[in-house]
N, C-alpha and C positions, 0 to 999 in steps of 0.2 A: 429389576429392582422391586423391590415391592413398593412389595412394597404393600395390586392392590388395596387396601386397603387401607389411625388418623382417631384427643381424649382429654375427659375432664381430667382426671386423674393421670393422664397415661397411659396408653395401652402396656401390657406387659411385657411387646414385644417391642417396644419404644424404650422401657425402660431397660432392656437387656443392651438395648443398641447403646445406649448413653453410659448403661454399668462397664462394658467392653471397652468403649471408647476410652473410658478415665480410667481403668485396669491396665489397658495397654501401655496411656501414655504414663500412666504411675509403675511401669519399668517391670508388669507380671509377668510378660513375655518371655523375660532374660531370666528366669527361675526354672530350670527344667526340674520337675517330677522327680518324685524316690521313686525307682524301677522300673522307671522311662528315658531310654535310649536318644541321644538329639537327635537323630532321624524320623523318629516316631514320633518325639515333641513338634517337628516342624514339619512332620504331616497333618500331625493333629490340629497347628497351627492354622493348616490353608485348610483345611476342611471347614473347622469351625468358623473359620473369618470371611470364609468364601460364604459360605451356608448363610450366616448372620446378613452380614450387609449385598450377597447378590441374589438374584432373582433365578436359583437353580433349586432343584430339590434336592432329596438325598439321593435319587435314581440316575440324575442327571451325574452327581458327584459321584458314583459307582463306575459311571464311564469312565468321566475325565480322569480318575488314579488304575482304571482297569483293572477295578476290584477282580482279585483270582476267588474269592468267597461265592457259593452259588447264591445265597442272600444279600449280593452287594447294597443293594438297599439298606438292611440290617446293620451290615457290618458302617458304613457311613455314619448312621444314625448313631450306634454305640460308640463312633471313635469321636463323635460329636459332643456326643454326653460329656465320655473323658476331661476335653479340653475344656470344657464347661465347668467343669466340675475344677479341674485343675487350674485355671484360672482364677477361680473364684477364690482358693485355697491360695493362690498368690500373691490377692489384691490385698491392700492396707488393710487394717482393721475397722476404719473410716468407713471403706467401701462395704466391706462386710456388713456392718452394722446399718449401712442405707440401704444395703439393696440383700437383702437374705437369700440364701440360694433356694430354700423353699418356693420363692417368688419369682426364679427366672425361668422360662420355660427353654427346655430344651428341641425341643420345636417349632416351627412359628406358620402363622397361618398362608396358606397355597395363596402367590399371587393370581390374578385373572390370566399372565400369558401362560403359568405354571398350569394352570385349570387346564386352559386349551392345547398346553402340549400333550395332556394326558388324555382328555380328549377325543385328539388326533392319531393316538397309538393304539386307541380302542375302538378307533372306528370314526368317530368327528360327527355325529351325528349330533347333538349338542351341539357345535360350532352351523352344521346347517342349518338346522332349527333357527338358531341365534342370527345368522346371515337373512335367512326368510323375512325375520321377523325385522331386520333394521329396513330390510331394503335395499337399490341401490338406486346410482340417479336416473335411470331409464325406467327402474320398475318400484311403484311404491311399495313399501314392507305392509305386512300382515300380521294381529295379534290371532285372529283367527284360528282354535286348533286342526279345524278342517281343511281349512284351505292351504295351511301347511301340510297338512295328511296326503293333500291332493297333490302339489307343487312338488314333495320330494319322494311321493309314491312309495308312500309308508303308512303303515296301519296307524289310525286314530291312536291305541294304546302308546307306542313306540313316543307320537308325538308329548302326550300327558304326562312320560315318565322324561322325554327330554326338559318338560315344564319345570318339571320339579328340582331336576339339576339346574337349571339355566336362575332358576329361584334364589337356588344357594350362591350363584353368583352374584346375585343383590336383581337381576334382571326378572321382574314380574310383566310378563304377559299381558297377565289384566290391565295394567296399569299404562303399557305402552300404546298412549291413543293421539300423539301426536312427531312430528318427522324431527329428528335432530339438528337438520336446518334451520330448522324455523325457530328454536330456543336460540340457535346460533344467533339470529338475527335480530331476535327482540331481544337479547344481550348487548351485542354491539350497539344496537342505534338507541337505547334508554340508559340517559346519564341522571337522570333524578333517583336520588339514592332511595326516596322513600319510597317511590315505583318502584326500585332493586330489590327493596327489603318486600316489600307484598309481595312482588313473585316469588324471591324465596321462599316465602313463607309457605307460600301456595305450594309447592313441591313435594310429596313425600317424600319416605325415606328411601324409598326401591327408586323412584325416579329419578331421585339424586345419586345415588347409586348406580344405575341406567346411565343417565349422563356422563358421568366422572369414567366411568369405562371405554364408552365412546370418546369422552375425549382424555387420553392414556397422555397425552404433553401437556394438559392443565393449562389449555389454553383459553377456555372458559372458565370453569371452577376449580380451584385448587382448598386447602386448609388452612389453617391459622398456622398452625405444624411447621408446615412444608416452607412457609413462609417469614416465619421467623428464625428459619435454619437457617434459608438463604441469606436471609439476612444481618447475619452473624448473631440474633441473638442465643443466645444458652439455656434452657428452662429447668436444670436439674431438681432442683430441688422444688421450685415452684409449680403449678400445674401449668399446661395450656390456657386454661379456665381464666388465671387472672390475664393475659395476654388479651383473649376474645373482649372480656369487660372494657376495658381501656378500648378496645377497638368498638366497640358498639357503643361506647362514652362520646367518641370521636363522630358519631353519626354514619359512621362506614357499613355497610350493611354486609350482617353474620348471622347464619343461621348453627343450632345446636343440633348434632342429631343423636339421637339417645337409643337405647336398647336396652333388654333385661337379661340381667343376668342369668346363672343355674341358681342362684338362692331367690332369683323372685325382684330383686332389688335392682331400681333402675341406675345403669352405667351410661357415660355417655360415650359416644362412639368417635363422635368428630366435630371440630369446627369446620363448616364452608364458608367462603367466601370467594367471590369475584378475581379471576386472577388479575383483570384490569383493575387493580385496586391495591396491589401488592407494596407497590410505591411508598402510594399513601399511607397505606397501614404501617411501613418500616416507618416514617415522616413522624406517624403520630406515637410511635410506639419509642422512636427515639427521644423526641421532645418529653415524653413522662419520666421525671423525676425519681418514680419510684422503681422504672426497670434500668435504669441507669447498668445496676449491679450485677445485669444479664449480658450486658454487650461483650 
């Protein structure tokens, strides 16, 4: 799932999930295409549906229909577009008008097991590095470029240029100077929120990032997001943004994490918070009067 990856505004691939969602159930499905066959419509179906909501790529979707095209890759991605594109042509005017196809990507960004499948196909050297550096319980991990150089008897370069991919997974090196247990632990035993909310605070963005990957079940940090899904609320029209508010209203401790755009203009990326806290945040998000109209 993706997955991954979690917005003031909504990510664009949140809001695709949410445009599909209310496309589907507002009955675009049952519209097949001018000069599209129902075979081809309900191939295009499972591609696009499979691609959107599971944690495959287009390479992976190449196998699974045994693309005969020597670009199965390719050929996924364009039958992808299609039903995207066709979809969108079959949604109400409603949905059109909220959600512009200009605005939906036909792509969506590589989960972290997506990352490591690929990888793994080209070598895994990136997952070693990555494995060095967490550690395991008999051997403490290493940010060290050398000592990784040494451990998996690879030239310093190899390691630097691992750095740099392992980066784009949100995992900085630099920054990894403490065991992922140990977060584990001063998590569970500090129930003073305003202690919860400082160390938040204290966290970068690669850290938390770092974290949330190591823990892939969100059994420590999860999102506002994720957490109001579960919890039947609906945030279409509204952002995340007023969700977090009301939640850091409540004394619940929520961290913002932000990023800049390609024009320069700061986005934000996600709400975190506390998966031990999930509850409470549904508790307090229920009792506000004003999200009533999301449940």
């Amino acid at each position: 799932m993706l997955k991954e990856i979690l917005t003031v505004e909504q990510t664009a691939q949140e809001k695709k999930m949410v445009w599909m969602e209310q496309a589907i159930q507002g009955g675009a499905l049952s519209k097949r295409p001018f000069h599209t066959n129902q075979k081809q419509w309900e191939k295009q179906q499972d591609i696009g549906i499979t691609y959107t909501f599971g944690d495959v790529t287009f390479g992976d979707l190449g196998r699974i229909h045994e693309s005969t095209r020597k670009n199965k890759r390719e050929n996924m991605r364009q039958l992808n577009k299609k039903f995207v594109i066709n979809l969108w042509k079959n949604s109400s005017p409603a949905l059109q008008a909220e959600y512009p196809l200009g605005e939906i990507p036909f792509a969506k960004p590589l989960t972290q097991k997506s990352r490591e499948r690929i990888s793994e196909a080209q070598g895994g050297l990136s997952i070693r590095i990555k494995e060095v550096t967490l550690g395991t319980e008999e051997k403490k991990g290493t940010t060290d470029p050398a000592k990784i150089a040494s451990e998996l008897n690879i030239p310093l370069a190899q390691v630097l240029t691992g750095k740099s991919v392992l980066k784009g997974w949100g995992i900085n090196l630099d920054e990894l100077n403490y065991p992922y247990d140990d977060l584990v632990e001063k998590v569970k035993n500090e129930n003073d929120d305003i202690k919860l909310q400082e160390f938040l605070d204290s966290l970068s963005t690669n850290r938390l990032r770092y974290t949330m990957q190591r823990d892939s079940e969100h059994k420590i940090l999860t999102t506002v997001f994720v957490v109001v899904r579960e919890k039947g609320f609906r945030f279409h029209k509204r952002p995340v943004r007023y969700a977090a508010e009301k939640i850091k209203t409540a004394g619940i401790p929520v961290k913002q994490i932000v990023r800049l755009g390609k024009n320069g203009k700061m986005h934000c990326f996600s709400y975190i918070v506390y998966t031990k806290h999930a509850d409470r945040i549904a508790e307090a998000l229920r009792n506000d009067p004003d999200l009533q109209r999301f449940r």
